[in-house]
N, C-alpha and C positions, 0 to 999 in steps of 0.2 A: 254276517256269516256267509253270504252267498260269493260274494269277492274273495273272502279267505279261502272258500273251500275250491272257485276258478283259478286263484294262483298256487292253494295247495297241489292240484290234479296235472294244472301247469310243470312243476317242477317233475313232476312223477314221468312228464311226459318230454321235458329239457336233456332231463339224466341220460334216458333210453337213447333218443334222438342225437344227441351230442356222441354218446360213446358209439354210437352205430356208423356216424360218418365217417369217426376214426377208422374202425374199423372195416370199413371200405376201403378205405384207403390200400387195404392191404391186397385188396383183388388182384391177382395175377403178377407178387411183389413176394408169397409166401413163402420161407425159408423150405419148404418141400410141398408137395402136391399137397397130399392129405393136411396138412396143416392152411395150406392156399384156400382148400373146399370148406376146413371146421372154419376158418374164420369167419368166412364170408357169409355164411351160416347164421353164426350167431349175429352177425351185423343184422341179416334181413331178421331172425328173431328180433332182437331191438326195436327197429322200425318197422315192426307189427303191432309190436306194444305200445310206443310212441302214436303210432297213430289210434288205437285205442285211447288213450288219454287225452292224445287231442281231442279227439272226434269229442266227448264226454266235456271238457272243458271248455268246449266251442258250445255245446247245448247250454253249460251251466252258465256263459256272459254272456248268450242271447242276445248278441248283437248282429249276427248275421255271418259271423267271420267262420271258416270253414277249418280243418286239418291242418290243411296245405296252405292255408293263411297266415296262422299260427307257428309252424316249422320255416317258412320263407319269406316273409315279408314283416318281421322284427327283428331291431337292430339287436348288437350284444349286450346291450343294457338291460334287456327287454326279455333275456334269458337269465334264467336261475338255477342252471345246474350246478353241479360241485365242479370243483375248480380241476378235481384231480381227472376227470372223464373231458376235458380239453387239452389235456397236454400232450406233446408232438408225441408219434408212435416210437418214434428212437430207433431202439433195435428191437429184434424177436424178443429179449428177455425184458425190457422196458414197456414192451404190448403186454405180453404175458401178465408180469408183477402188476399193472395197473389193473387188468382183467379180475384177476385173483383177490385185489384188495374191495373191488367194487361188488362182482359177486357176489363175496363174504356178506355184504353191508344187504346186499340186494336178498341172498334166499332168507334170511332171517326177519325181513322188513315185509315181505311180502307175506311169509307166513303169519306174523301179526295183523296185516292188511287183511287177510281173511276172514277176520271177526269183523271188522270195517262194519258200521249200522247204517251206511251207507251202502246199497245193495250193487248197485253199478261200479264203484269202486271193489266191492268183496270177491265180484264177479271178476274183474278186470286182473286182479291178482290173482285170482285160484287159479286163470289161464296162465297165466303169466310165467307162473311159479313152476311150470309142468317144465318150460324151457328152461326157468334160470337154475331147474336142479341140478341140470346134464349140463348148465355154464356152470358151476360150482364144483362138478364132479370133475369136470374135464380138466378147469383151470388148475383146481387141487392137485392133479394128480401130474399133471405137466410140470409145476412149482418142484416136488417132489422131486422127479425125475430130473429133471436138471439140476439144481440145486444138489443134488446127491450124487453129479453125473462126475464130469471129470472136471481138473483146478480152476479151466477157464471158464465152463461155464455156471459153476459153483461161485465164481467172484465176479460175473455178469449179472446172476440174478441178485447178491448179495449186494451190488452195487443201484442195479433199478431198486430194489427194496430202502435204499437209504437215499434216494433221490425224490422217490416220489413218497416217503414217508409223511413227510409235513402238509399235505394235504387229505389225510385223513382224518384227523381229528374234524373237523366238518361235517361230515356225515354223523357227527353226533353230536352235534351241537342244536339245539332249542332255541327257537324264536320267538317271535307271538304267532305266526301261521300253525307250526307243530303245538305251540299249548292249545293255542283253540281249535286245533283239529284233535288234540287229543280229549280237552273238555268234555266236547261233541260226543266223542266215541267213534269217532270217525278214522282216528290214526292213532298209532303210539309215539311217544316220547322216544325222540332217537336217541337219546343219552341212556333209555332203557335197554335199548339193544347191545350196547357197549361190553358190558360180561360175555353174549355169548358171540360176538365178534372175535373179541381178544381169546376166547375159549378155542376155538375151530384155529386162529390164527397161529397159536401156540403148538397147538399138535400139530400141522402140517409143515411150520417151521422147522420143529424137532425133526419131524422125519427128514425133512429138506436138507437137516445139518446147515443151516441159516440164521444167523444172530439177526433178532428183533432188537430194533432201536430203541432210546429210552422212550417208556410210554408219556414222560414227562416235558418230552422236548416241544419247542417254539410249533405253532401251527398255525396254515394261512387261511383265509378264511374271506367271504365274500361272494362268493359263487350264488350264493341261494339269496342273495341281494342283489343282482345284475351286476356285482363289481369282478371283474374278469383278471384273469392273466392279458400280454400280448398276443399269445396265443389262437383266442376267439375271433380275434376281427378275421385273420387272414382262413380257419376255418370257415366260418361264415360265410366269405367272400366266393372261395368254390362251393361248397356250399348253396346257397341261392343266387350263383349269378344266372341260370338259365331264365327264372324264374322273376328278377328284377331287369335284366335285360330285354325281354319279354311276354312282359303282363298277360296274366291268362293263357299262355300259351299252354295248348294240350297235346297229347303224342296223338 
């Protein structure tokens, strides 16, 4: 139990950390001021979280290994986030749509994470979840706005929505980590979450005037087993090169 529930806490902490680098990426890159400042924003949110989860999954494999161990000094194999929080930022509307899809999975996971009988974990999300409402609110409503905006940028986001589609089903897919974290009481079943994902995604679509893809289509999968897109290495590679370059090195 104590391995499942370090790589369980691991993943919680891959997700955040993964989509946070992305979204650095966008530092002083932002299609307008105000949108350059939310980004970047929610990135440091993320890597607040993330290091919360490390910090916590560094205590539960008590081996000595630290935050910044765990974030920089393992390879992409050795990550388990979802496949769709690695993929390149594209354009504004391919950040956006990725944002919007992961959010969705994120406030409803976290509000379950709350009952967590796991107190450090119940903890770790009730914080959590204060940020990821105003990311859920925000993304929502940006989706929205574009998406209902004018032809081009209504067939941009209608375009990232069908590109990055096939990496959702994921996030709701069951392992034996999610059963025996949910056994425990420690987590729920992501395939529980699924109704009220598709529920939120539906009404925002509508308003969006956004065709949702078939819920039946093909979906990639592998993230939350260290098996990556190409993608990973070369985030990765910026990523921790200060930090494999120069071991231990502090500011």
């Amino acid at each position: 139990m104590s391995e499942d529930k370090f790589n369980y806490v691991l993943r919680l902490a891959d997700h955040a950390m993964i989509l946070s680098e992305r979204l650095s990426q966008w530092c002083g890159k932002g299609p307008a001021l105000e949108e350059d400042m939310a980004l970047t924003n929610v990135a440091l949110d993320l890597i607040g979280q993330a290091r919360l989860w490390y910090a916590y999954a560094a205590e539960l494999e008590g081996k000595g290994r630290t935050e910044d161990d765990l974030a920089f000094l393992r390879d992409a194999h050795d990550f388990h986030n979802f496949l769709l929080l690695e993929q390149p930022n594209g354009n504004y509307a391919d950040t956006l749509m990725r944002q919007f899809l992961f959010d969705t999975w994120h406030y409803h996971y976290l509000q379950a994470l709350k009952q967590s009988t796991d107190q450090q974990i119940a903890a770790i999300a009730e914080k959590s979840l204060k940020e990821v409402t105003y990311h859920l609110r925000r993304s929502s409503d940006l989706v929205v706005r574009l998406g209902d905006g004018t032809d081009l940028s209504q067939q941009m986001m209608q375009t990232a929505l069908e590109e990055l589609w096939r990496f959702t089903g994921e996030m709701f897919m069951d392992d034996e980590i999610d059963t025996a974290m949910h056994a425990a009481g420690i987590a729920p079943l992501p395939s529980d979450l699924k109704a009220a994902w598709d529920a939120h995604l539906a009404d925002v679509m509508h308003a969006a005037t956004l065709r949702l893809p078939d819920a039946n289509s093909w979906m990639q999968k592998g993230g939350k087993q260290g098996v990556h897109t190409e993608h990973m290495g070369y985030l990765l590679a910026e990523m921790q090169f200060l930090q494999r370059a120069y071991p231990g090195a502090q500011w």
